[in-house]
Steps between C-alpha positions, in 0.01 A plus 500: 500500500148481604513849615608628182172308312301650757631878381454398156194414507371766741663768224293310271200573663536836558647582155202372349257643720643808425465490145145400519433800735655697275292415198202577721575776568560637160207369421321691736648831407456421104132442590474880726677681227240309264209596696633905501602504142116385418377723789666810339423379155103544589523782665714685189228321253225619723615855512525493108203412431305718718756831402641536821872431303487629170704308264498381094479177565255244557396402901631139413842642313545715796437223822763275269763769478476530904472152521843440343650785666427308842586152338229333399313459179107548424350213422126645493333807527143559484344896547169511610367858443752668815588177674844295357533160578914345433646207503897506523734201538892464575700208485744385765674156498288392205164540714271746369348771765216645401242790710204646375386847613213721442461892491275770469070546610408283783300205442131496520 
């Protein structure tokens, strides 16, 4: 009898431990697939803006569309002459991740 609290509670353990490793590491990958989407979502604002990608619509219009396409959503975009700074977020469990990511002229 003993042994067979001793298994159940070991199971326990590990069951639970698994399913908080688990929801680390989604969390992890939601907040890499964050930091691309906003990554790629400069860059295609960046090359708008300074006509290296011709397209109708506006820088921001166009870093949201590739935003979504990579599973986020644009929560800010600010274009600064050739330089695009984005802000995308994604949800995962009900936590919000969130990256920030800057394209275009260097700074100085």
């Amino acid at each position: 009898m003993a042994g067979t609290a001793l298994a159940a509670g070991v199971l326990t353990v590990a069951a639970t431990l698994s399913v908080g490793l688990a929801a680390v590491g989604g969390a992890a990958v939601t907040a890499q697939r964050v930091a691309g989407a906003a990554d790629a979502a400069a860059l295609a604002a960046a090359d708008a803006a300074s006509g290296a990608v011709t397209s109708d619509e506006d820088p921001c219009a166009l870093a949201a569309r590739v935003a979504a396409s990579a599973g986020g959503t644009l929560t800010g975009c600010r274009i600064d002459g050739l330089t695009a700074t984005v802000r995308v977020e994604s949800a995962y469990a009900g936590l919000v991740a969130a990256s920030r990511a800057r394209a275009g002229q260097p700074e100085g």
